[in-house]
C-alpha positions in Angstrom: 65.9 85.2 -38.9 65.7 87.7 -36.5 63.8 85.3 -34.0 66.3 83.2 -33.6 68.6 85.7 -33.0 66.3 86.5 -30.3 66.4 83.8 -28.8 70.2 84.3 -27.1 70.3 86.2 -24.1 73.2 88.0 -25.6 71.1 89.8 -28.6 67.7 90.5 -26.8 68.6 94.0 -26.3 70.9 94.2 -29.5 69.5 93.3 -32.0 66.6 95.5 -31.3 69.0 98.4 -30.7 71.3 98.2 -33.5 68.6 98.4 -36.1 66.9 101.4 -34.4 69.9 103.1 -34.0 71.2 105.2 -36.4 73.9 107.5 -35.1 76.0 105.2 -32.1 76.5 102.1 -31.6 74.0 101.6 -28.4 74.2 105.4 -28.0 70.6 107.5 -27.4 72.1 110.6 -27.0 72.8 113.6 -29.4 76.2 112.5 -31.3 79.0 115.3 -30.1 79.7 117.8 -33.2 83.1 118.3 -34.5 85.4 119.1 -37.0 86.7 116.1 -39.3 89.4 116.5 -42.3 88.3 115.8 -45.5 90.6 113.6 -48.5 91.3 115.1 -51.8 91.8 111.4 -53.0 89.1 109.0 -53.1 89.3 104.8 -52.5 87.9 103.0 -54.6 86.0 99.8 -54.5 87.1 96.4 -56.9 83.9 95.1 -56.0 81.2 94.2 -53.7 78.9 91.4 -53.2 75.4 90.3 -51.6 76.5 88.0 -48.5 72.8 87.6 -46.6 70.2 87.9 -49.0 68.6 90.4 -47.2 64.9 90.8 -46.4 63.1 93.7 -44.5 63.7 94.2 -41.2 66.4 91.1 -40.8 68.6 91.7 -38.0 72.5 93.0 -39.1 74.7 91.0 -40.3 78.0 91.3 -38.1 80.3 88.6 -38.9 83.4 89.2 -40.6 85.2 87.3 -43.8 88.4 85.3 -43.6 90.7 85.3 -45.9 92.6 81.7 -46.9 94.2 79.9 -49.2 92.6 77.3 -51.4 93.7 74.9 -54.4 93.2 77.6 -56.8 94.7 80.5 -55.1 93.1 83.0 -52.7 89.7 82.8 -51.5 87.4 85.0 -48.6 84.9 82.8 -46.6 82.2 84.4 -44.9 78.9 83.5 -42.9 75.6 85.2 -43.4 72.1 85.6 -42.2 70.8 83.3 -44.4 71.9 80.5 -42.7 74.9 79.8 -45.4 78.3 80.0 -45.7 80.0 81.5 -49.1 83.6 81.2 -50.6 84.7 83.5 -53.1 87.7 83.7 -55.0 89.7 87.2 -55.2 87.8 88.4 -57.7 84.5 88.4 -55.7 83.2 85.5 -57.5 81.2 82.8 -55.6 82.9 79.1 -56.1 80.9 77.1 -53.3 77.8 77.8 -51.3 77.4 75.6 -48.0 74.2 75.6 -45.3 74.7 76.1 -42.1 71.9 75.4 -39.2 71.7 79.3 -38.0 73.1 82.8 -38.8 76.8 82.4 -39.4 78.4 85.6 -37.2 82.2 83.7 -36.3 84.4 84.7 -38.3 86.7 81.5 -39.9 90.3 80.2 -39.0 91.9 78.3 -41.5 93.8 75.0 -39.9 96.7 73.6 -40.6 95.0 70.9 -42.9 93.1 73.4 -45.3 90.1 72.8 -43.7 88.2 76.2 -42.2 86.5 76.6 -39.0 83.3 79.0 -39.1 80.6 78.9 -36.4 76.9 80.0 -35.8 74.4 81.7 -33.6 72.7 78.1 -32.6 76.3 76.9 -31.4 77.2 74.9 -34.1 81.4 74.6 -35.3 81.5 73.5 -38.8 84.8 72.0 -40.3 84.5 72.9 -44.1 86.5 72.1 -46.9 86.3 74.6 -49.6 88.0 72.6 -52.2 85.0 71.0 -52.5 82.3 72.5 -51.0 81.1 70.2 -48.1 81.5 69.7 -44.4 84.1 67.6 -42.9 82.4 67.7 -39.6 79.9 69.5 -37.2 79.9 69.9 -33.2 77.3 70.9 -31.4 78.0 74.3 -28.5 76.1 75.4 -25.7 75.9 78.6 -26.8 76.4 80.9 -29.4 79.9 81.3 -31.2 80.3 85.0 -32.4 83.8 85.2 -32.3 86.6 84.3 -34.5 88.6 81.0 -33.7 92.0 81.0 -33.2 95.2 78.6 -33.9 96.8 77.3 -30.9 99.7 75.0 -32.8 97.5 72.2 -34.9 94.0 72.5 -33.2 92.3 76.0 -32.1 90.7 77.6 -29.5 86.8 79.1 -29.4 85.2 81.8 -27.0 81.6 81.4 -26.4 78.6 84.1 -25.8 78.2 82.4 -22.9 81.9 82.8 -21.3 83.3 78.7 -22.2 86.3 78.2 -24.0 87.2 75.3 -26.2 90.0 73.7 -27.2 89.6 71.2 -30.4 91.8 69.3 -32.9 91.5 69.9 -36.7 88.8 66.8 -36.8 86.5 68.6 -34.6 87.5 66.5 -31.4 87.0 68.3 -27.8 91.0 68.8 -25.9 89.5 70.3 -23.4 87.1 73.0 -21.9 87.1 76.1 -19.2 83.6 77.7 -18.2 83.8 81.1 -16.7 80.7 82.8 -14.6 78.1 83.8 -16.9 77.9 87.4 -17.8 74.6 89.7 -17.9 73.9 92.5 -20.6 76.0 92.2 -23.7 76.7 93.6 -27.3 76.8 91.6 -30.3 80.3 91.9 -30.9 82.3 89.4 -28.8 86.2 89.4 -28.4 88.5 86.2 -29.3 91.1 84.5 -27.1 94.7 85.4 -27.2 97.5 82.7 -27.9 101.1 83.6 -26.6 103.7 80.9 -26.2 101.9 77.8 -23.7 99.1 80.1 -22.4 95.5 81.5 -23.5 94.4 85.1 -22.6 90.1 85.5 -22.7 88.6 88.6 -22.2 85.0 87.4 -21.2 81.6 89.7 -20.9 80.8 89.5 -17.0 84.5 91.5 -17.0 86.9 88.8 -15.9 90.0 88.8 -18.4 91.4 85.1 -17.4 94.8 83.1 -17.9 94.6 79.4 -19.1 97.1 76.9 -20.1 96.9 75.8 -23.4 97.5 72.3 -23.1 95.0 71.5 -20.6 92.9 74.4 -20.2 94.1 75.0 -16.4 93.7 78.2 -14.5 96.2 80.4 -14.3 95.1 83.9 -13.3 91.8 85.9 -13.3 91.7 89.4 -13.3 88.3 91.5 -12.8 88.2 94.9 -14.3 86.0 98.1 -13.7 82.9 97.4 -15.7 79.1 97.4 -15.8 77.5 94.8 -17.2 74.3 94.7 -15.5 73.6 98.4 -16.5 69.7 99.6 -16.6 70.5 101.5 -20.3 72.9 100.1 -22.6 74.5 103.6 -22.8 76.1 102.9 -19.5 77.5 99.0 -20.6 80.9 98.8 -20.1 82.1 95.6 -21.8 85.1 93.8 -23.4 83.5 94.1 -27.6 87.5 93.5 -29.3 89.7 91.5 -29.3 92.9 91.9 -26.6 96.7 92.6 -28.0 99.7 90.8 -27.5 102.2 94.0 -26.5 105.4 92.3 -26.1 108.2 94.0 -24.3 111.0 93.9 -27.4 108.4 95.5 -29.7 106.8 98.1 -26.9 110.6 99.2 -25.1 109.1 98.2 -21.9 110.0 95.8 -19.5 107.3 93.2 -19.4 104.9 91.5 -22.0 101.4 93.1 -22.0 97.7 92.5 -22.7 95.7 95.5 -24.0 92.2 95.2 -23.3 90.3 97.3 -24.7 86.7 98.0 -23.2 83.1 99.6 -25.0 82.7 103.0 -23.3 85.1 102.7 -20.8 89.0 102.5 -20.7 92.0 100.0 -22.5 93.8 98.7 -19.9 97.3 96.9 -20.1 98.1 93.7 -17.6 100.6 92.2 -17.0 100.8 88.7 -18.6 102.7 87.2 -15.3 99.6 88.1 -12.9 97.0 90.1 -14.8 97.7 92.8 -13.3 97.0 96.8 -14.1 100.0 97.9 -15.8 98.9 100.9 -17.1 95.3 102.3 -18.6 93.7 104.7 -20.9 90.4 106.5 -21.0 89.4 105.5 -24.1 86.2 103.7 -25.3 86.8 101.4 -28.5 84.9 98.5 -29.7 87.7 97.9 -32.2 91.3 95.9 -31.5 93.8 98.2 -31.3 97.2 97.9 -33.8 100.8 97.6 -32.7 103.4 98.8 -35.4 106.7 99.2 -33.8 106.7 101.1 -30.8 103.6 102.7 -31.6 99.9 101.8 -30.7 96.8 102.6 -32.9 93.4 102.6 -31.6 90.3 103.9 -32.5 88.0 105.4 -30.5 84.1 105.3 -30.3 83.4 109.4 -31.0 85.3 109.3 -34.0 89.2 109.6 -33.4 92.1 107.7 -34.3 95.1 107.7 -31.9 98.4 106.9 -31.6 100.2 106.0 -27.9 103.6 105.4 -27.0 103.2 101.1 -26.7 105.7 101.4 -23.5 103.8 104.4 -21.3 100.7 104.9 -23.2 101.1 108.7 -24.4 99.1 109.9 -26.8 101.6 110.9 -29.5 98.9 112.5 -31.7 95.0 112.2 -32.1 93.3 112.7 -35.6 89.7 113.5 -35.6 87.9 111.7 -38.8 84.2 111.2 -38.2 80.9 112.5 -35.5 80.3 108.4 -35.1 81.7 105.3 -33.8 85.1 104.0 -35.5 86.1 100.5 -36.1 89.9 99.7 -37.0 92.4 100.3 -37.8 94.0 97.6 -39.5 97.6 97.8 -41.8 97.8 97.1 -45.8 100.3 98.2 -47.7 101.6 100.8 -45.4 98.5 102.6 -44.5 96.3 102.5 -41.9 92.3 101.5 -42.9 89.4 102.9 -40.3 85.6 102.6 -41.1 83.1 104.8 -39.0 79.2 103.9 -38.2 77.9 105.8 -41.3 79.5 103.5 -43.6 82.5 105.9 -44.5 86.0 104.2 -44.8 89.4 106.1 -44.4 93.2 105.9 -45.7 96.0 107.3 -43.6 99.4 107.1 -43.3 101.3 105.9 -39.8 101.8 109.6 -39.2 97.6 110.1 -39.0 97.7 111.7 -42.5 94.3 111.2 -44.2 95.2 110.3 -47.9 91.5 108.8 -49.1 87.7 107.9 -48.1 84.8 106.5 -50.1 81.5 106.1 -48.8 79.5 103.2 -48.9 76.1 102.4 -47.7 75.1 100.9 -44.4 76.4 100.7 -41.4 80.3 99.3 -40.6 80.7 97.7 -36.9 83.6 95.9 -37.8 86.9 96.5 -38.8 88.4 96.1 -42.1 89.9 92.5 -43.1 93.0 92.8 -45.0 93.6 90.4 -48.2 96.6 90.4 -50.8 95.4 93.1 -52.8 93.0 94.9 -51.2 90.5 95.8 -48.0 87.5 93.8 -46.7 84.9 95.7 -45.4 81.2 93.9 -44.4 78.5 96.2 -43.8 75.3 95.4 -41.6 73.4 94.9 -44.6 75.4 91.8 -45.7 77.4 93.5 -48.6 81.1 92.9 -49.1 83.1 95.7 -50.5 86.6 95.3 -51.9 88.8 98.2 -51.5 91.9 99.7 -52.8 
């Protein structure tokens, strides 16, 4: 498995870094010490299950499950290395197994028909149906999809490694397409478009954050920020790894809509949706999305912190140490914030940056928690899915 992966530009350097590293996420130097609080209460896991099928030295998973709706109820989906894609119900139980042609590191959207939307390193989209098991349909990428696709009204949008965005309808039929200027070095997590009223927001790995129409796929704006991707060590990349956030002016108290872009070891910075320009920006390093609840903004940080800024002047309102490595998070269930850090720890806190609970798994965690109706999804690079409460 891991020679295909290494056939993509994108994880030459990656995949041979992320399973030699063992203390950062690209990082070679000594991890900074500090002090980090400890929970009285522990979380516990429901359960947990083998996604890749593992064999020695297999590159890390880092795809991330979807949670949807099927005719019996809830059910996750997720991709693996082993070339499949598995549905479970909420109880962790497999229901349908389905191949794939390569490692499946998307994500899934779920359309508007029931049918989900799951993609793979070779560049494959698969429509599947997991009523039943099978695939409705297949179309064949120039490059690798590892990033999750997203609704735009009936059909949905997909970012590629290779900077082209998609749009297609629920049958798998190409609207239309936008190629931006291929990017150098990259990371192996890749962000996905934002959708906001007619337009489409893509934070793309050469650094350009561009504004499309959504109907046709049109230019709008392009915006380059500060970064380095054609760095000589990957400990001096700087590259769009999340997501961007929707911050929109009745929610943040200030006068415009924003897009918060946050960047792998360098700043988040906040455009303005009319013209993409620099509203506002933080030094702070994240390879996570950052959370909006209110007024407030949640991100954390790649030395182990969890903050909290003001969403209308960016103000750090407080700042919670919780772990020596790299956090990814936070997401929101039941009226707590989740975090997972590098070493496979996962944290509880409450909005005010309380910690109320941790468990440690094993493995690695690179991605952020997935939130279901009655518990926490968290993948870890050695393909197992933990349920948490």
């Amino acid at each position: 498995m891991l020679s295909q992966l290494l056939k993509l530009p994108l994880l030459i350097g990656t995949a041979l870094i992320l399973s030699a590293c063992s203390i950062g996420f690209f990082a070679s130097e000594e991890v900074e010490k500090k002090t980090v609080l400890t929970a009285d209460s522990e979380i516990s896991v429901v359960w947990s299950v083998d996604l890749d099928q593992r064999r020695p030295a297999s590159a890390p998973g880092m795809s991330n499950p979807a949670v949807v709706q099927g005719e019996q109820g809830e059910a996750i989906v997720a991709g693996a290395q082993d070339r499949r894609v598995r549905v479970f119900d909420a109880n962790g139980s497999e229901i349908h197994r389905m191949a794939m042609s390569a490692a499946g590191e998307s994500g899934g959207l779920q359309l508007a028909n029931g049918l989900v939307v799951v993609g793979d390193v070779d560049g494959k989209l698969f429509g599947l149906d997991i009523n039943t098991g099978s695939v409705a349909w297949s179309v064949e990428l120039a490059s690798a999809l590892m990033s999750r696709p997203v609704p735009v009204g009936d059909d949905f949008i997909v970012q590629t490694e290779n900077n082209q965005v998609f749009r297609f309808t629920p049958n798998g039929a190409k609207v239309w397409s936008f190629s931006g200027p291929p990017g150098g070095l990259g990371i192996q997590l890749q962000p996905s478009p934002v959708v906001h009223r007619d337009h489409i927001y893509v934070a793309m790995k050469n650094g350009d954050v561009v504004a499309l129409k959504a109907d046709n796929g049109s230019f709008l704006w392009q915006r380059q920020l500060l970064l380095n991707n054609n760095a000589a060590v990957l400990s001096e990349l700087k590259v769009p790894a999340a997501t961007p956030v929707l911050i929109l002016a009745e929610l943040s108290g200030r006068h415009e809509d924003m897009l918060a872009v946050p960047i792998f070891q360098s700043d988040i910075f906040f455009l303005s949706l009319r013209d993409g320009s620099t509203l506002m920006n933080r030094v702070i390093s994240s390879k996570s999305s950052p959370l909006q609840v209110g007024k407030q903004i949640y991100v954390a940080d790649t030395k182990g912190a969890l903050s909290m800024l003001d969403a209308a002047g960016g103000e750090t309102l407080w700042k919670q140490e919780l772990s020596n490595g790299e956090l990814a998070g936070p997401v929101l269930w039941q009226e707590n914030l989740w975090v997972a850090d590098e070493f496979g720890k996962v944290f509880r806190l409450s909005l005010d940056g309380k910690l109320l609970a941790t468990v440690e798994l094993a493995g690695r965690i690179d991605l952020a928690p997935v939130v279901s109706s009655d518990g926490v999804l968290v993948r870890n690079n050695h393909g197992t899915l933990f349920k948490l409460r």
